[in-house]
C-alpha positions in Angstrom: 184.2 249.2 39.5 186.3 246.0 40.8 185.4 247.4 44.6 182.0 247.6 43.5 181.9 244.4 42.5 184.1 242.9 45.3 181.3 244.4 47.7 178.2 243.0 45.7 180.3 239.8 45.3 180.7 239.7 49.5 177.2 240.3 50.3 175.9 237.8 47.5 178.4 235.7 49.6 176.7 236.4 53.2 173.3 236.0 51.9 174.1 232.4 50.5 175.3 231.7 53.8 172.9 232.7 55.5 170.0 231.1 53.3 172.6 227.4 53.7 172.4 228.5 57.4 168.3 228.6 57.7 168.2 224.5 57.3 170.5 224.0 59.8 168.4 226.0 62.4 165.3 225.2 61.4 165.6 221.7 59.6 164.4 218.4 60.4 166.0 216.8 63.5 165.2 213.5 65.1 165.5 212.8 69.0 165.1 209.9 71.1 163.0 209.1 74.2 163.5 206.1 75.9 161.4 205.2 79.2 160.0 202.4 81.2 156.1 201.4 80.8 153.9 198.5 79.9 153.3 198.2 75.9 150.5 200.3 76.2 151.7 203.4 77.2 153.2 203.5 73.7 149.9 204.4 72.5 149.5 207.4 74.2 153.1 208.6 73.9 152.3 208.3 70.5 149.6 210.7 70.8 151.8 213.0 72.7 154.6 212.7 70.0 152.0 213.1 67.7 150.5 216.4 68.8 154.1 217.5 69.5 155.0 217.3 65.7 152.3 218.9 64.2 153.4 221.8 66.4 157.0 221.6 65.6 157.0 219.6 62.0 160.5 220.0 62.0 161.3 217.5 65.3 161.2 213.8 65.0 160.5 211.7 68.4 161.5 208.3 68.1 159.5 206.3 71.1 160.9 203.5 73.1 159.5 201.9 75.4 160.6 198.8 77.9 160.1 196.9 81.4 161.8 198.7 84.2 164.5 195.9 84.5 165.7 196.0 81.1 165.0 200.3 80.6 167.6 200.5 83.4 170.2 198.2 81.5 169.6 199.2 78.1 169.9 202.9 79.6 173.6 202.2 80.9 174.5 200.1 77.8 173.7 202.9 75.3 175.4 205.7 77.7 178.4 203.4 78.3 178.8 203.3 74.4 178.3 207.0 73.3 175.1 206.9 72.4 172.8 208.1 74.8 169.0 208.7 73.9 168.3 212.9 74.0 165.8 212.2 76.3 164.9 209.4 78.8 162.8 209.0 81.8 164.4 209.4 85.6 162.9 208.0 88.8 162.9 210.8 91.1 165.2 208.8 93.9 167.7 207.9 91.3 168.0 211.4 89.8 171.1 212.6 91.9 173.2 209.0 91.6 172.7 209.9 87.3 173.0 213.7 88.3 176.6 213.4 90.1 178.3 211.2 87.2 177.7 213.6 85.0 175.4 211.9 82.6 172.3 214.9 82.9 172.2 217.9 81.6 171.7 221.0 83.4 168.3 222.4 82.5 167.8 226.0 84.2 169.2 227.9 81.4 166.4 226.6 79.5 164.4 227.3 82.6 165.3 231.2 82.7 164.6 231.4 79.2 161.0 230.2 79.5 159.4 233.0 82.3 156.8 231.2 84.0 157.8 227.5 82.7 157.9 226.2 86.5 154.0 228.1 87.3 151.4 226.1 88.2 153.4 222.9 89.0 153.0 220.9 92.2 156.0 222.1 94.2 156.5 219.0 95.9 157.4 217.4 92.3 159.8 219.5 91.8 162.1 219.3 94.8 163.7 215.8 93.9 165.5 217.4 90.5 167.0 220.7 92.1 170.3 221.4 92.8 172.6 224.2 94.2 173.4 225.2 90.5 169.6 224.5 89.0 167.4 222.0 88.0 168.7 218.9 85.8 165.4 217.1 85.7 161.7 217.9 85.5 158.7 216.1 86.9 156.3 214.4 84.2 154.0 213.2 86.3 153.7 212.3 90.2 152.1 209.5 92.7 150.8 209.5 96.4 150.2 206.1 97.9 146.9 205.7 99.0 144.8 202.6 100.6 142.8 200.6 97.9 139.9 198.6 98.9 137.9 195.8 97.6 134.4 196.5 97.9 132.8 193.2 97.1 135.2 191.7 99.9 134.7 194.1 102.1 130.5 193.9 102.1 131.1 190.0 101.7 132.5 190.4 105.4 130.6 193.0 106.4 133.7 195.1 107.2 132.8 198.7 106.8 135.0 201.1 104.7 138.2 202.4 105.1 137.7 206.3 105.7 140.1 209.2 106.1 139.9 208.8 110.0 141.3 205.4 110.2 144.5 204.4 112.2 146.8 202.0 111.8 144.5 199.8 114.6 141.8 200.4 112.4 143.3 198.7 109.4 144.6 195.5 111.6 141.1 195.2 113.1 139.7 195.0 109.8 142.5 193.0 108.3 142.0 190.5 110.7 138.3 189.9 109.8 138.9 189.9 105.9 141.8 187.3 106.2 139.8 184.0 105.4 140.2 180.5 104.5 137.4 179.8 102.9 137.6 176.0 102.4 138.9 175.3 105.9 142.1 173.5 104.5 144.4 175.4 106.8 145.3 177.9 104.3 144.3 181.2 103.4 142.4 181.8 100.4 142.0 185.8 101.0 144.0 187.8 103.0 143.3 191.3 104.6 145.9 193.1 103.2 149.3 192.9 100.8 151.8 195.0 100.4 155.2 195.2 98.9 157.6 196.0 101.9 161.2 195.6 99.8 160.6 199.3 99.4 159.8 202.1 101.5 157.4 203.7 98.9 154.4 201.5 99.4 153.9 200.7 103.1 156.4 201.4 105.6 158.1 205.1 104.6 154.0 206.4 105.6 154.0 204.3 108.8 157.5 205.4 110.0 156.4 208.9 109.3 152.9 208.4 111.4 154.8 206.9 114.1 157.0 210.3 114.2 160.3 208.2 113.1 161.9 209.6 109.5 163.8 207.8 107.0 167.1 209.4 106.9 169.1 212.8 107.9 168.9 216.0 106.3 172.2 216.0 105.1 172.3 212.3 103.8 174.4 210.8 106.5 172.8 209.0 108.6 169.8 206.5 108.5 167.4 206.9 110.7 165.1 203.9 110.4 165.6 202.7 114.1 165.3 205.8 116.2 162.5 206.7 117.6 158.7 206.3 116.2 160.3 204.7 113.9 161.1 200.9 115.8 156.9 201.6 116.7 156.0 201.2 112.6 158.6 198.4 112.1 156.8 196.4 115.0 153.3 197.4 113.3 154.4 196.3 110.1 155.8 192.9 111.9 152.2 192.2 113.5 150.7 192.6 109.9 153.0 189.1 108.4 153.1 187.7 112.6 148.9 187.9 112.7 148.4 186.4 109.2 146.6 188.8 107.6 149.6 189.6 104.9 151.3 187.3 103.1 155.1 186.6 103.7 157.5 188.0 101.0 157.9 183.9 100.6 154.4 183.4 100.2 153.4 186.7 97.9 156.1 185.5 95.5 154.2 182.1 95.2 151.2 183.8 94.5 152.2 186.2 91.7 153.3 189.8 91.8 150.3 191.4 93.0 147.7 189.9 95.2 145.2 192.5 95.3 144.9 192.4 91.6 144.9 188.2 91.5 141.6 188.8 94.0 143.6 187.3 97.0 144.4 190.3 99.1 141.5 193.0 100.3 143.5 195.9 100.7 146.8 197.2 99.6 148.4 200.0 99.6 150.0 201.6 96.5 150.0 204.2 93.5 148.3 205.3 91.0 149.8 203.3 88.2 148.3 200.1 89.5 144.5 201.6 88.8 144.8 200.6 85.0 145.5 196.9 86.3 142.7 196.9 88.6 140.3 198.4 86.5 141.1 195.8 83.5 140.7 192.5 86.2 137.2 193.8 86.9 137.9 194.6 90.8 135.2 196.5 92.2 137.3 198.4 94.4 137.4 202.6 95.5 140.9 203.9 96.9 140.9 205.7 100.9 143.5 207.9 102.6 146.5 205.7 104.2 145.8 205.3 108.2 146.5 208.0 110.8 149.6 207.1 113.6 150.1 208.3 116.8 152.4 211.3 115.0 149.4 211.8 112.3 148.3 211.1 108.8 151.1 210.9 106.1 151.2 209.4 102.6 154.9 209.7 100.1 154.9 211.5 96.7 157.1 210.4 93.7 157.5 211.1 90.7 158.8 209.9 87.0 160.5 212.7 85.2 162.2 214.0 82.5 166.3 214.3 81.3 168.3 215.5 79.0 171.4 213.8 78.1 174.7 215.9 78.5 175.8 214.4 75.2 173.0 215.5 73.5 173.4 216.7 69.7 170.0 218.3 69.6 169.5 219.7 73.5 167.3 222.7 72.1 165.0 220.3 70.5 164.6 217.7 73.4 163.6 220.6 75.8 161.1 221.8 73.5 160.0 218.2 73.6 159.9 218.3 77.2 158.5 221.6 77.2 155.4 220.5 75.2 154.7 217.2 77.6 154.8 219.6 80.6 152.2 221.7 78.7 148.7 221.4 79.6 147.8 219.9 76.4 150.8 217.3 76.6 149.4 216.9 80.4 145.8 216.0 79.3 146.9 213.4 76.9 149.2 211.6 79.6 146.2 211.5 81.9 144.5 209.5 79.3 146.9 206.8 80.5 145.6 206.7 83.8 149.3 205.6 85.1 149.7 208.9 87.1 149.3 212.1 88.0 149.6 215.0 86.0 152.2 217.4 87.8 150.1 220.7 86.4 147.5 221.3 88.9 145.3 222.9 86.3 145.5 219.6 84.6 144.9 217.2 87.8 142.3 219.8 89.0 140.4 219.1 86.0 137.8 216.9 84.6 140.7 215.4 82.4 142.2 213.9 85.6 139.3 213.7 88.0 136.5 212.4 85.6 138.6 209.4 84.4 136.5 206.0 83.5 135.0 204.1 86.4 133.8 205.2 89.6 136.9 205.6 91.4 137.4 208.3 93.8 140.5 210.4 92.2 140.2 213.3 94.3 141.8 211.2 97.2 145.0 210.9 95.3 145.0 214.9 95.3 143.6 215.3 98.5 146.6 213.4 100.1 149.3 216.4 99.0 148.7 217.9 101.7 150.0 215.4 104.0 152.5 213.9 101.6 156.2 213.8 102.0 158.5 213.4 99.2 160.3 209.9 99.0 163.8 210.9 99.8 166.7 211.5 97.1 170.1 210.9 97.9 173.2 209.6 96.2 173.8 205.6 96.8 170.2 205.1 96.6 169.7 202.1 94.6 172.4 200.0 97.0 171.0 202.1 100.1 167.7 200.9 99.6 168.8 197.2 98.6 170.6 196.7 101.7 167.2 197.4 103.4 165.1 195.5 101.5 166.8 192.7 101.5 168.2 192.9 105.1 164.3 192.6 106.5 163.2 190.0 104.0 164.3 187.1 106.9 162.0 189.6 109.4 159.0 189.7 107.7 159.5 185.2 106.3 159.6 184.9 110.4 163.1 183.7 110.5 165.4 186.4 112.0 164.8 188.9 115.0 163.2 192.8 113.9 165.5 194.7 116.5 168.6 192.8 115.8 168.1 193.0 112.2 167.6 196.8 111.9 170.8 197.0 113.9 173.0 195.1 111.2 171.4 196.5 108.5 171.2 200.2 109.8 175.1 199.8 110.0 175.9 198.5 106.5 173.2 201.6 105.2 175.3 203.7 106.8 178.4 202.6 105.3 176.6 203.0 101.9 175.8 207.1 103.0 179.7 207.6 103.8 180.7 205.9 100.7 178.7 208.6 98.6 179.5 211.9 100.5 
């Protein structure tokens, strides 16, 4: 009778624990994302988070949302004092600095969990976040750089427009005869083109690449900026600022951070993100392919993306986050932001991408792929690409040499790539 009773009193025992156990598994847990945006991307997270909790009432997704400059230093402050958000957005270029100190976690178990999970992705989004032992980042969303144009400037002049089988000639030519001072005071009031050349995204990656030059070796160590095609771009690039039809780095900052948007500047070229921007100023402008070189047509790709923190306390509930705003209905709602593109080609294929507000013509974005290279990831990045952009600022302000420069600065990149083997 007493073993009887021990046994009943053993499995009364198991099922309690099991019934204390059930919360634990399946009770409410709150994560963190933290990412870089203007305010009113917060809205549509919202939505996302939104949608993701009536699918999973039990997960809570606290939202924040701030300016790249402080994202990046909040980010370091709250890792540096043990409290790292479960989730925060990666540029694609930084991924393997974060990747290498061991802040990420390593996501392909979740991955081989999931069957299919990585179907129907743009492959070139996914390359920046793989490693040799699996992927510790996702894409959320991706740009190409393509050649925006305003229209209203452009018949004002009677400059026809851009069209996929431009060069590089093509774009001076017509850069030449949109750059205007239009109350004869010796200054320009409207220039043919601007462009932000401090990084390779938005310019002079695609010209190096259509002048048959590259950006740097396979194996991360060696830049390769001034061999080859590659001098051929940086003169190019030098004739824009030399004929006057781009303002100096000197002169853009004078004018404000974007001159295309402040009506001053008739081209430019650039991502996606800047359409929302555009489309609030009123600019009646449509979007091209990036010009053709002697080596061909090429355009970069980049994306923002997703991580998980190593130090996360609730991993399995910031991947089913993630999972969910890779998902074709998380995908439709970030298109609603207009920021990007979506990385699901079911999604960007479809009206909820391509049918956006406005007129604009966002199958060029897509139609570039296919002669897009991915902006390069490597470790020392961030003081890799300083040392350029800031080495070639003198250059393009007219007060230093182009040949001489790329020398010194080729040399202290270099030193940057051997420091991060």
């Amino acid at each position: 009778m007493k073993s009887k009773l021990f046994v009943l009193l053993v499995i009364a025992s198991l099922m309690l624990a099991a019934c204390g156990s059930k919360p634990a598994a399946q009770g409410s847990v709150e994560i963190t994302f933290t990412m870089w945006g203007a305010p009113e991307e917060l809205t549509v997270w919202q939505a996302v988070v939104d949608d993701f909790h009536k699918a999973n009432p039990n997960i809570t997704v606290k939202v924040d949302v701030s300016d790249w400059d402080s994202y990046w230093t909040k980010l370091n402050t709250l890792i540096a004092g043990g409290t790292p958000p479960d989730v925060f957005a990666m540029d694609a270029p930084l991924f393997l600095d974060w990747q290498s100190r061991g802040a990420l976690l390593n996501l392909q178990p979740y991955i081989d969990a999931n069957p299919g999970f990585l179907d129907g992705f743009y492959p070139q989004t996914l390359t920046a976040y793989k490693t040799a032992d699996g992927y510790y980042g996702m894409p959320r969303d991706f740009q190409t750089i393509v050649l925006f144009y305003n229209k209203d400037m452009f018949d004002a002049a009677g400059v026809s427009y851009p069209t996929g089988d431009w060069t590089y000639d093509d774009l001076l030519a017509a850069a030449k005869k949109l750059t205007i001072d239009k109350d004869k005071d010796g200054k320009i009031d409207q220039y043919g083109i601007w462009s932000d050349t401090w990084d390779m995204e938005l310019l002079w990656s695609e010209a190096i690449w259509s002048y048959g030059g590259d950006i740097i070796s396979s194996d991360h160590t060696k830049t390769l900026i001034g061999e080859g095609g590659a001098r051929d771009a940086w003169k190019f690039i030098d004739s824009l600022y030399k004929e006057g039809v781009m303002p100096t780095p000197t002169t853009s900052g004078e004018f404000g951070f974007d001159l295309f948007q402040s009506n001053m500047a008739a081209m430019t070229s650039i991502g996606h993100w800047a359409v929302p921007g555009y489309v609030g100023a009123k600019i009646n402008f449509d979007v091209a392919p990036m010009p053709k070189g002697p080596a061909g047509q090429a355009t970069s790709v980049n994306s923002a993306g997703f991580v998980i923190s190593k130090d996360s306390k609730n991993a399995d509930a910031a991947f089913e986050f993630i999972k969910f705003a890779l998902s074709e209905a998380g995908q439709k709602r970030l298109a609603e932001l207009g920021f990007a593109i979506p990385v699901l080609k079911s999604v960007a294929e479809s009206d909820a991408y391509l049918k956006q507000l406005g007129t604009l013509n966002q199958q060029v974005f897509l139609d570039s792929i296919a002669f897009a290279r991915t902006k390069p990831v490597f470790k020392g990045y961030e003081e890799w690409a300083g040392i350029v952009g800031d080495g070639l600022i003198p250059v393009f302000d007219g007060e230093a040499e182009l040949n001489a420069t790329l020398d010194e600065l080729i040399a202290a990149a270099d030193k940057v790539l051997a420091a991060n083997k």
